[in-house]
C-alpha positions in Angstrom: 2.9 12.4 21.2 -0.7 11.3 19.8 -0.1 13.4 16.9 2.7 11.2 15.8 -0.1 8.2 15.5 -2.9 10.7 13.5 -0.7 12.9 11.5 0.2 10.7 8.6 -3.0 8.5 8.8 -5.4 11.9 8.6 -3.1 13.3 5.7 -4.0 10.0 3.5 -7.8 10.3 4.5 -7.7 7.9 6.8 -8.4 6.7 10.6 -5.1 5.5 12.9 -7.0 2.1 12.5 -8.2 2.3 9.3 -4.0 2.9 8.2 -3.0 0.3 10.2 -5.5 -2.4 8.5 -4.0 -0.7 5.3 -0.9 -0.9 5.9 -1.0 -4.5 7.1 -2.8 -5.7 3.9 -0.1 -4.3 2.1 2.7 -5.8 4.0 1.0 -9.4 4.1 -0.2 -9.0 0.4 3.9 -8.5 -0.3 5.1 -11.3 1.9 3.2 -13.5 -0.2 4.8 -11.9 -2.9 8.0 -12.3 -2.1 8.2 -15.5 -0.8 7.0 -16.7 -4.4 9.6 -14.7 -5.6 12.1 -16.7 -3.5 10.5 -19.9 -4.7 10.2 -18.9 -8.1 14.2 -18.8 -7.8 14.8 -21.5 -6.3 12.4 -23.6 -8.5 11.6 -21.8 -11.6 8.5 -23.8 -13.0 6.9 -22.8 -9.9 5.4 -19.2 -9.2 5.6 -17.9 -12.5 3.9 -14.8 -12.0 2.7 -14.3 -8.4 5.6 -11.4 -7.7 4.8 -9.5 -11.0 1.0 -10.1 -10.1 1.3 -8.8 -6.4 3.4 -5.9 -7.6 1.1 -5.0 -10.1 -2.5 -5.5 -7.7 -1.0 -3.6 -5.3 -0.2 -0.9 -7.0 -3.6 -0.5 -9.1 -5.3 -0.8 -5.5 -3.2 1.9 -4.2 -3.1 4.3 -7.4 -7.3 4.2 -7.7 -7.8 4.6 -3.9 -5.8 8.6 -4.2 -7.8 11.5 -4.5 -5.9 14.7 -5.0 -6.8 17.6 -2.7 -5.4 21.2 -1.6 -2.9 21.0 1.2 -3.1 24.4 3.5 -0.5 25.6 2.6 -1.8 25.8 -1.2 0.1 22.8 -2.7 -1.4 20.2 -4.0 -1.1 16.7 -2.0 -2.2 12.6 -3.1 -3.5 11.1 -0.7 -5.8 7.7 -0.3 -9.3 8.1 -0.9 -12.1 6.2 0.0 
């Protein structure tokens, strides 16, 4: 059962808690995101670019934090960095 918490987190380079403060930054940094998104619709002079912005932060932060490294079974695996 404890290898269900480590598995994924150790296959991205990283600590249970160290994935979990990860993966919490992302979630919040995209619920900020989004609800601009849902403001920008509703008024469109507002927001103009916070959803684009988000998407694209978050994806530069996640794209420079891979290293690529051998898996064991030869193939080759991305995973977070540090």
């Amino acid at each position: 059962m404890l290898r269900r918490f480590t598995e994924h987190p150790a296959s991205v380079n990283e600590t249970y808690f160290q994935h979990m403060g990860m993966a919490f930054g992302f979630g919040g940094r995209m619920l900020v995101g989004s609800i601009a998104c849902f403001l920008h619709g509703l008024f469109p002079w507002l927001c103009l670019t916070r959803g684009s912005d988000t998407v694209r932060a978050l994806h530069h932060r996640m794209v420079t934090h891979r290293t690529v490294r051998p898996s064991k079974d030869g193939a080759t695996v991305v995973a977070a960095g540090d």
